[in-house]
KEVEX-318127 format. One record per atom (N, C-alpha, C): x, y, z; residue number from 0; atom name. Coordinates in steps of 0.001 Angstrom, whole numbers, padded with zeros to 6 digits. Example, Ala and Ser with C-alpha at 12.3 -4.5 7.8 and 13.67 -1.06 7.14 Angstrom:
! KEVEX-318127
R         x         y         z     k    a
R    013190   -005690    007800     0    N
R    012300   -004500    007800     0   CA
R    013200   -003300    007800     0    C
R    012850   -002250    007080     1    N
R    013670   -001060    007140     1   CA
R    012900    000030    007870     1    C
//
This chain:
! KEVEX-318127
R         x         y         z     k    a
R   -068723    045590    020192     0    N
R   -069191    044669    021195     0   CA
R   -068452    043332    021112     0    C
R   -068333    042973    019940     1    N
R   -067401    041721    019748     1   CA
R   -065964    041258    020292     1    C
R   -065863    042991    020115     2    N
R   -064232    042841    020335     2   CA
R   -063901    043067    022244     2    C
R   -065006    043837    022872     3    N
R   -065036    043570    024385     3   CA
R   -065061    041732    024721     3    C
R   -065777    041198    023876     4    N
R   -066037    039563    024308     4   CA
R   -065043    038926    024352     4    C
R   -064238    038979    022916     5    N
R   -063088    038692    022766     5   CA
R   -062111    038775    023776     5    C
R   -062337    040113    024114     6    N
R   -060882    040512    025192     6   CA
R   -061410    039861    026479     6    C
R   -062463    039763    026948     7    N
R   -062870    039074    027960     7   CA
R   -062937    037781    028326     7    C
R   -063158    037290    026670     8    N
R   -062961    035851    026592     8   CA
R   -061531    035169    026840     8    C
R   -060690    035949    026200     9    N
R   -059418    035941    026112     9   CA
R   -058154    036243    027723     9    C
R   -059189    037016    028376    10    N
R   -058929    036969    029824    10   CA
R   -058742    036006    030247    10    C
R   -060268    035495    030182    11    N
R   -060604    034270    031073    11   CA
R   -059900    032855    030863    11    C
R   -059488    033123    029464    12    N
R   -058785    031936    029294    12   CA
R   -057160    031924    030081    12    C
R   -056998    033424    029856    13    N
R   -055168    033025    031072    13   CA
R   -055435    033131    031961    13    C
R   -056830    033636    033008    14    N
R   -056887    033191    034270    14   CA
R   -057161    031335    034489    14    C
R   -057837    030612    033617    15    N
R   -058044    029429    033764    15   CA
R   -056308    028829    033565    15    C
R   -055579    029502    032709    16    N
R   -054337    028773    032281    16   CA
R   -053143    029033    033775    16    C
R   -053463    030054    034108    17    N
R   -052768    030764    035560    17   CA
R   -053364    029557    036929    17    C
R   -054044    029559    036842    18    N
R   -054754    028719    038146    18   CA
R   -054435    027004    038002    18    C
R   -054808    026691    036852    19    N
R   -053882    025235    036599    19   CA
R   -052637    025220    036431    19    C
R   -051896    025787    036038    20    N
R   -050144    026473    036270    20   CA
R   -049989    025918    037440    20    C
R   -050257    026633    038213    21    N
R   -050460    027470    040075    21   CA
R   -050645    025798    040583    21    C
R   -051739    025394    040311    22    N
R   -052061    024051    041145    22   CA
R   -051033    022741    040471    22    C
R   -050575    022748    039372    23    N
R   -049961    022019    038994    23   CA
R   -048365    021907    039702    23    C
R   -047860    022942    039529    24    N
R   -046754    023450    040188    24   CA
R   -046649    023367    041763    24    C
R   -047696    023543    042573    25    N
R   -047742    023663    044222    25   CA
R   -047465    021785    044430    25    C
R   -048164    021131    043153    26    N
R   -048482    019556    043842    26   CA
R   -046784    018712    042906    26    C
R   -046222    019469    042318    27    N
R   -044882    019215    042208    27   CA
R   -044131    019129    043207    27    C
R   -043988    020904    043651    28    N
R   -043311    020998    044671    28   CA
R   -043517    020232    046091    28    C
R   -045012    020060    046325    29    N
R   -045373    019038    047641    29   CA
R   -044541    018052    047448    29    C
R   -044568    017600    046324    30    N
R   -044047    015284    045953    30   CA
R   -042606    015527    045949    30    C
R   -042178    016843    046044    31    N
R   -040288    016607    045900    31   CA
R   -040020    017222    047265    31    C
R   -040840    017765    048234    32    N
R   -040636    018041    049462    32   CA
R   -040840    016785    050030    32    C
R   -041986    015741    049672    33    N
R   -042296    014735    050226    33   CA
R   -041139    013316    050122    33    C
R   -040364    013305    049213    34    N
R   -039081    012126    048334    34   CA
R   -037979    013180    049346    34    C
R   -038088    014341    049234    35    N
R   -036254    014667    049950    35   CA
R   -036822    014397    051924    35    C
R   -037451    014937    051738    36    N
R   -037902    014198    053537    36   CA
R   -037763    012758    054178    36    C
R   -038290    012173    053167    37    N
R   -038334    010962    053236    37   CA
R   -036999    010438    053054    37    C
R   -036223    010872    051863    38    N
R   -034860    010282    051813    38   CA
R   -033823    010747    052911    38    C
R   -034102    012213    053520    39    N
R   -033054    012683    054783    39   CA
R   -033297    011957    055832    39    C
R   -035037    011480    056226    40    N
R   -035732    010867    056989    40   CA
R   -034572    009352    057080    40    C
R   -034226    008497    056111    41    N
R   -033601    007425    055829    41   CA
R   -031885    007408    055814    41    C
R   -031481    008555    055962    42    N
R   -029822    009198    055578    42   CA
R   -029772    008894    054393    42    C
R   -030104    009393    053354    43    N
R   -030148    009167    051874    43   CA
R   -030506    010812    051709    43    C
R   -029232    011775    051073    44    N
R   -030064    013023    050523    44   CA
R   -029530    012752    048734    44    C
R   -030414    012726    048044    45    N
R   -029786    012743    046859    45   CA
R   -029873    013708    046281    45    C
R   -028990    014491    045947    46    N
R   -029356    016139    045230    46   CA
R   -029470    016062    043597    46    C
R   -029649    014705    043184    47    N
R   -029951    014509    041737    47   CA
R   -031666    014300    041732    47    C
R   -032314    014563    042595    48    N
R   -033515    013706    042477    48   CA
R   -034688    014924    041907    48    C
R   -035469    014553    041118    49    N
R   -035885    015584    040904    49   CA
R   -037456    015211    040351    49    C
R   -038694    015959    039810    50    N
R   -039867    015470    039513    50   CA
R   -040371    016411    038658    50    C
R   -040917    014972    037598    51    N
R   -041149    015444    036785    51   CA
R   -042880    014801    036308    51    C
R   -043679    015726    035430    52    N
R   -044968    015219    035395    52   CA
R   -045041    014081    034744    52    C
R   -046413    013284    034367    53    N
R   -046466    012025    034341    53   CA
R   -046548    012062    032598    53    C
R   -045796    010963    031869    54    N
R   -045713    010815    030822    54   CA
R   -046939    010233    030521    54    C
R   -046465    009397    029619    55    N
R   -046820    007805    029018    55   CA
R   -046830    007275    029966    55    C
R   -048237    006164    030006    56    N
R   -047889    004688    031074    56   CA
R   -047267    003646    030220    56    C
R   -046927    002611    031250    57    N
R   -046354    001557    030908    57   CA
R   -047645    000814    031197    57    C
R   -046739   -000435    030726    58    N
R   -048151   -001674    030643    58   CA
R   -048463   -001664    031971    58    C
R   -049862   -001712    031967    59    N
R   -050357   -002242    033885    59   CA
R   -050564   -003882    033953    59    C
R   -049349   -004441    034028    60    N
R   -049307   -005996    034616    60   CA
R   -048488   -005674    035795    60    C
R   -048885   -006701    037203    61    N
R   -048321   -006993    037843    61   CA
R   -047031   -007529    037820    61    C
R   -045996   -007448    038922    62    N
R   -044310   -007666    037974    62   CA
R   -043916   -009165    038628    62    C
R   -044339   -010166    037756    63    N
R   -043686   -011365    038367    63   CA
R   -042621   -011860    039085    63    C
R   -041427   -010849    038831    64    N
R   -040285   -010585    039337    64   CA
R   -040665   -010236    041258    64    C
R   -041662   -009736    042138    65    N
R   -041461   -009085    042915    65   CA
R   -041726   -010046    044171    65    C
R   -040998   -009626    044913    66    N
R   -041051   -010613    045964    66   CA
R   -041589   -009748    047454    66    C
R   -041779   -010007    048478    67    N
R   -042308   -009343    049876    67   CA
R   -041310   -008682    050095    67    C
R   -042143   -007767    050695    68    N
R   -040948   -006323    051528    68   CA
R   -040582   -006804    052616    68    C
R   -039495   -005624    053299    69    N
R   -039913   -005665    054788    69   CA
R   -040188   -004767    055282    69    C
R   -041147   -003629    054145    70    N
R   -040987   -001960    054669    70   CA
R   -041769   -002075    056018    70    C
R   -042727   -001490    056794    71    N
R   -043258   -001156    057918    71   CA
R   -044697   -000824    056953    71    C
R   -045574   -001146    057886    72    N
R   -047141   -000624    056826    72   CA
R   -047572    000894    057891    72    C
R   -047678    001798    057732    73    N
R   -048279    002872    058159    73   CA
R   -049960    003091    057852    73    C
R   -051023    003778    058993    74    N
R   -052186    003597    058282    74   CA
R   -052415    005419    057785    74    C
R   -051246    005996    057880    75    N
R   -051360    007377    057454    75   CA
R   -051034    007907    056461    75    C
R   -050721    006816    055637    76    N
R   -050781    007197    054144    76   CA
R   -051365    008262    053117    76    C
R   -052401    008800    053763    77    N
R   -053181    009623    053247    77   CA
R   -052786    010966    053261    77    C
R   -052122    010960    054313    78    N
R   -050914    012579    054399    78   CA
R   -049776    012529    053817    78    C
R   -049402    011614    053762    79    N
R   -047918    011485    053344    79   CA
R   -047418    011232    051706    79    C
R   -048384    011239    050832    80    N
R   -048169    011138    049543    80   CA
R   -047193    009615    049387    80    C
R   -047044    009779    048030    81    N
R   -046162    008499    047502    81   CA
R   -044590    008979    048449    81    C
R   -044273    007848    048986    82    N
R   -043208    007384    049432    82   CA
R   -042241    006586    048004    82    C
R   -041036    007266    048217    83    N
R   -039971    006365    047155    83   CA
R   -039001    006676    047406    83    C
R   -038130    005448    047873    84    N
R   -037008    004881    048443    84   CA
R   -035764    005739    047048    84    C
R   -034943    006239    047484    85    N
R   -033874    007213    046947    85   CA
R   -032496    006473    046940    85    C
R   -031576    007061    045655    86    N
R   -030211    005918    046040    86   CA
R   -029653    007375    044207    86    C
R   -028268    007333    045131    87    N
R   -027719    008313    043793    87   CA
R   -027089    006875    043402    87    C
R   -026532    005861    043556    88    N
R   -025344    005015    042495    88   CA
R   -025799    003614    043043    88    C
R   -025989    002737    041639    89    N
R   -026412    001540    041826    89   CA
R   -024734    000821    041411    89    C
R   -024618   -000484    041310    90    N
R   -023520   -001373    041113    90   CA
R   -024036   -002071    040214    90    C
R   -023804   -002891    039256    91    N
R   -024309   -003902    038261    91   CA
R   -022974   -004897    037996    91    C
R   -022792   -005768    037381    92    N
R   -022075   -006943    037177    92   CA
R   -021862   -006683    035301    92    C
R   -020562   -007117    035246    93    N
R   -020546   -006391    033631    93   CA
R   -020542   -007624    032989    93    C
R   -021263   -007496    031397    94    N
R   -021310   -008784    030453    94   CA
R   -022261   -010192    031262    94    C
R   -023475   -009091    031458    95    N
R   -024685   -010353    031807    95   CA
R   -025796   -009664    031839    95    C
R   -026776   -009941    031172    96    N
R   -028115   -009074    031537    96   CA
R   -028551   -009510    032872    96    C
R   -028386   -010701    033730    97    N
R   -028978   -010625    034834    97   CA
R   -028353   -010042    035781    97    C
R   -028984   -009119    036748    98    N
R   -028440   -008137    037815    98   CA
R   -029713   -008344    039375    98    C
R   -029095   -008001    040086    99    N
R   -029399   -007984    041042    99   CA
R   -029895   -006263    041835    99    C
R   -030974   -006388    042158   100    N
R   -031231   -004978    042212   100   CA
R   -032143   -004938    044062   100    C
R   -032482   -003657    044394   101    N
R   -033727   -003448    045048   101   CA
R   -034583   -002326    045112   101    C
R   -035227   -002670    044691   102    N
R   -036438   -001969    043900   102   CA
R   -037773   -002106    045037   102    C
R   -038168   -001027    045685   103    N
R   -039289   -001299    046696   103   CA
R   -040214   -000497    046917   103    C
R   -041451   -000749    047014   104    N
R   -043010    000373    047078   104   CA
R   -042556    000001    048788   104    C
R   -042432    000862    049191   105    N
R   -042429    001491    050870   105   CA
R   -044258    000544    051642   105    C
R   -043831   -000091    052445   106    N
R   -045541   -000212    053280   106   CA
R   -046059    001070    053365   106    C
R   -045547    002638    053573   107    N
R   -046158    003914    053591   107   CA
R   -046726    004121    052278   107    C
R   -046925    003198    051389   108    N
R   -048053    003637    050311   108   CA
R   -048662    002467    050015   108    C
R   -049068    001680    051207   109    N
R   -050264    000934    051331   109   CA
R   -051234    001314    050850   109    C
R   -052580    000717    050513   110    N
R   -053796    001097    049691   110   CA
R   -053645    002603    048983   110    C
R   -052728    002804    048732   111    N
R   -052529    003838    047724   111   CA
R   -052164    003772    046471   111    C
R   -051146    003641    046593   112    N
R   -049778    003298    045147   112   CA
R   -049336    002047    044942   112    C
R   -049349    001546    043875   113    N
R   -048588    000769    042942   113   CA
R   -047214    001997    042304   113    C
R   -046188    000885    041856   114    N
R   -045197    001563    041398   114   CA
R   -044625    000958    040131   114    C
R   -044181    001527    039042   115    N
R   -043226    000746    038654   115   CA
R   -041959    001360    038099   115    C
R   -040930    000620    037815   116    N
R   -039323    001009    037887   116   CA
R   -038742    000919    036857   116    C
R   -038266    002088    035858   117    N
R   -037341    001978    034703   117   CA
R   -036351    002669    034972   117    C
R   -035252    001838    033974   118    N
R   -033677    002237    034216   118   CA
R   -033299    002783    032846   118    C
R   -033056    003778    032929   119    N
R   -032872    004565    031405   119   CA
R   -031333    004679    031492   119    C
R   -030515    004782    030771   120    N
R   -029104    005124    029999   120   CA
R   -029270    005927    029187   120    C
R   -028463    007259    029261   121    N
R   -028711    008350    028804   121   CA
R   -027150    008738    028199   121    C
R   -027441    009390    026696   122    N
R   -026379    009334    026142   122   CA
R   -025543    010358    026433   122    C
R   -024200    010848    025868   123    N
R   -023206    011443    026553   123   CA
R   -023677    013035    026425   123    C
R   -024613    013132    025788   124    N
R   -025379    014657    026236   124   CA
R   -026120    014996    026961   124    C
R   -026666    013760    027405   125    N
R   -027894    013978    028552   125   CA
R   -029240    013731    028040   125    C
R   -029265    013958    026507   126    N
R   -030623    014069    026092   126   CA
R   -031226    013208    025869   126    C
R   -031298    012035    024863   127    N
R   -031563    010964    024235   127   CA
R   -031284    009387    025671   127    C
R   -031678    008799    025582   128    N
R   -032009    007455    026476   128   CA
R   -032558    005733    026399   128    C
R   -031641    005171    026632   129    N
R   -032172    003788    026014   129   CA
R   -032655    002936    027307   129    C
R   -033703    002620    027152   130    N
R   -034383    002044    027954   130   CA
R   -033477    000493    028110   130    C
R   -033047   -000067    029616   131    N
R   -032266   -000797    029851   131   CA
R   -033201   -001971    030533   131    C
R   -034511   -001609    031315   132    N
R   -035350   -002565    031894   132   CA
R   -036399   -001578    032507   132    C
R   -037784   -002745    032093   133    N
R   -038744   -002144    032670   133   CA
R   -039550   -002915    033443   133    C
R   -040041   -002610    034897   134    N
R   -040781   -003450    035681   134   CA
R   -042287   -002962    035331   134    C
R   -043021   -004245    035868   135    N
R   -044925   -004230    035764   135   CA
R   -044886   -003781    037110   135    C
R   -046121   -003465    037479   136    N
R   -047013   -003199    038563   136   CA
R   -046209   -003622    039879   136    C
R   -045460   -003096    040759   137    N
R   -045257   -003271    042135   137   CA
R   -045731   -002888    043265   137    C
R   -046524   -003721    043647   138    N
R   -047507   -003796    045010   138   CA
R   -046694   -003205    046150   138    C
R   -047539   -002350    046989   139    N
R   -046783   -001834    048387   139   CA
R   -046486   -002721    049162   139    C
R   -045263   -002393    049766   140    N
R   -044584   -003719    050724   140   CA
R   -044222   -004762    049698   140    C
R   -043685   -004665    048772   141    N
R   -043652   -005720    047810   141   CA
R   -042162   -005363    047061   141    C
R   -041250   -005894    046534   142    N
R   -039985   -005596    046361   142   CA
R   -039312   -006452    044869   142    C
R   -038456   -006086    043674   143    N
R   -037909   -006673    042759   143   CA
R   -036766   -006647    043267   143    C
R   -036027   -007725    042705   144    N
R   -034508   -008003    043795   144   CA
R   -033902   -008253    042296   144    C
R   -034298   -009096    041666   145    N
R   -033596   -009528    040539   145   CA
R   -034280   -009327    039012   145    C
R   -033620   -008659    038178   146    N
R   -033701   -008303    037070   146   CA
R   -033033   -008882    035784   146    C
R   -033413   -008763    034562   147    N
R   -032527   -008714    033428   147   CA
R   -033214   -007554    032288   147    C
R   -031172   -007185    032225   148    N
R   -031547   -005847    031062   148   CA
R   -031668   -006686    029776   148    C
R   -031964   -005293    029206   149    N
R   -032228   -005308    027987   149   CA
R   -030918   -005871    026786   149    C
R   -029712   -005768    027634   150    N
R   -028229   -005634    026862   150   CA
R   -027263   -005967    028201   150    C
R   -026044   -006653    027379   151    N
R   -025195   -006759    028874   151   CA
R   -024267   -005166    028330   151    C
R   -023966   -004801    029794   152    N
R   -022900   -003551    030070   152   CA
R   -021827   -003732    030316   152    C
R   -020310   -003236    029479   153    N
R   -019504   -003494    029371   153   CA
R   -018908   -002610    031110   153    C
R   -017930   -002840    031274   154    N
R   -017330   -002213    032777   154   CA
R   -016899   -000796    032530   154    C
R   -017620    000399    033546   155    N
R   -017433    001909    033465   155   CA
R   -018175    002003    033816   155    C
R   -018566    003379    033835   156    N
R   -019333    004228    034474   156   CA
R   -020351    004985    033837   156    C
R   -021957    004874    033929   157    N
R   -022810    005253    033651   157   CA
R   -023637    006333    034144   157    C
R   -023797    007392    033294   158    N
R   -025168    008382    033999   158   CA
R   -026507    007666    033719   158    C
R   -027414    007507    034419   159    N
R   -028711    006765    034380   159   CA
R   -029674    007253    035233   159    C
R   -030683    007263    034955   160    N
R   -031402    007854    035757   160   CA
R   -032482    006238    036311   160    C
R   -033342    005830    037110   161    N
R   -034450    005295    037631   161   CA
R   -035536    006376    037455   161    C
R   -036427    005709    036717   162    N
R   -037878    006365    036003   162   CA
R   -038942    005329    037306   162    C
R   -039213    006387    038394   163    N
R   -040107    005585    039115   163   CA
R   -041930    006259    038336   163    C
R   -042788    005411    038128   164    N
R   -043845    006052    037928   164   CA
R   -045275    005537    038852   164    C
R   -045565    006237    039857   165    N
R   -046426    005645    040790   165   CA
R   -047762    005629    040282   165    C
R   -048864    004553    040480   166    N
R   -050153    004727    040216   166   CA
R   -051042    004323    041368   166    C
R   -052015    005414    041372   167    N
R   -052971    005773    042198   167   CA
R   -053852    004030    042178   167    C
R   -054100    002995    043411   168    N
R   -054953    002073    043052   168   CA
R   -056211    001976    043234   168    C
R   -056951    003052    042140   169    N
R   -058247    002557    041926   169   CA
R   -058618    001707    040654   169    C
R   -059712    001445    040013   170    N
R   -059945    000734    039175   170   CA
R   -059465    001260    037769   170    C
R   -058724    002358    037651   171    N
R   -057951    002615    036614   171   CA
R   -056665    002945    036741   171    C
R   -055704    002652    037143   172    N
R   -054737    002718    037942   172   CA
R   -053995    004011    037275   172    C
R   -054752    005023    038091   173    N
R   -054609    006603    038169   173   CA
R   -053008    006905    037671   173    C
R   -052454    007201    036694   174    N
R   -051217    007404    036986   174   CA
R   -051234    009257    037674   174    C
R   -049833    009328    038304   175    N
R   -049722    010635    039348   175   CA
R   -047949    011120    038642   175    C
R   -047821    011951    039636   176    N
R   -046523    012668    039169   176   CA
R   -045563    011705    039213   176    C
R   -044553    011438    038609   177    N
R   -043570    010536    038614   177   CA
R   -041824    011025    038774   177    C
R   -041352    010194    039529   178    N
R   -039478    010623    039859   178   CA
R   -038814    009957    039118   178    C
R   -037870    011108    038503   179    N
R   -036437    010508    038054   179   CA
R   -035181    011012    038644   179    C
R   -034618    009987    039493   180    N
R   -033780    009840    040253   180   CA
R   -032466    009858    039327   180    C
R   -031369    010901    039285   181    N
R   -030064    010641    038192   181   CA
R   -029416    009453    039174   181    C
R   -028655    008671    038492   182    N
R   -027806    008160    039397   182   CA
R   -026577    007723    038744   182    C
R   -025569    007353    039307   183    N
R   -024344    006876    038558   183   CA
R   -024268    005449    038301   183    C
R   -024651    004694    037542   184    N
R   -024262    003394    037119   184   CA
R   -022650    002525    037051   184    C
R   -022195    002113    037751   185    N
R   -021469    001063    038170   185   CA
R   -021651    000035    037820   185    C
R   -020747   -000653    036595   186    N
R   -020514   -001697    035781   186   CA
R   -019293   -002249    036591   186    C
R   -019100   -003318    037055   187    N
R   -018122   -004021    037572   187   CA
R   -017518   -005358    036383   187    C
//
């Protein structure tokens, strides 16, 4: 009799593991149908862009750095999931941590999402990554223009990815699935 429970028990547990699989995976695939739409939507297809589940949070402070958008506010947010602005190759200025960037929560994730923006440098295998700058809390319709890294960058060419991680704004600021965008870094 034990050993029927067992096997039954033992069922039930890979149907519970099958069904969160299943739902985990469908709401992946939605948020990277929803970023390549949005980026073809803009003439931006980036075929580096890709999603991945939600780590670690970062600190939840607002990012002093951020200044007003000029995205458009939509009130249909509610269909359209997190919106995030796409770009395969940024430019940077070599031998200065201050850079000039644009970094923007879309008005299409009004009363939804907060965002915030890390720039990882990833070493010549791909694997390992040094965190170069990290933004606080960016309000929808709300934009970082100007930054400083962590290190100044000598002139060449970088693989890097942008670590966007969106949070849901309720009173615990929900974190959700998050994009890492590869992109090519441009040291001038």
């Amino acid at each position: 009799m034990n050993r029927r429970k067992e096997e039954k028990d033992s069922r039930v547990k890979w149907l519970v593991f099958l069904i969160l699989l299943i739902i985990l995976l469908s709401g992946t695939v939605s948020g990277i149908r929803l970023i390549k739409a949005h980026m073809q939507e803009k003439g931006r297809d980036d075929p580096y862009a890709s999603v991945e589940n939600a780590g670690s949070g970062v600190e939840l402070i607002i990012d002093p750095d951020e200044e007003s958008g000029t995205a458009n506010r939509h009130d249909n947010t509610l269909e359209q999931g997190v919106v995030i602005v796409g770009r395969d190759s940024m430019i940077f200025s070599a031998d200065t941590k201050e850079q000039e960037v644009s970094f923007v929560n879309p008005g299409e994730n009004s009363q939804m999402y907060y965002l915030t923006f890390e720039i990882r440098l990833y070493d010549i295998n791909g694997q390992d990554y040094e965190v170069l700058y990290t933004s606080g809390l960016v309000e929808p319709e709300k934009s970082i223009n100007h930054i400083t890294l962590s290190r100044k960058l000598e002139k060449g060419k970088y693989d890097a990815v942008i670590h966007v991680q969106p949070y849901r704004m309720n009173e615990d600021k929900t974190l959700t699935n998050n994009v890492d965008m590869r992109i090519k870094l441009l040291v001038k």
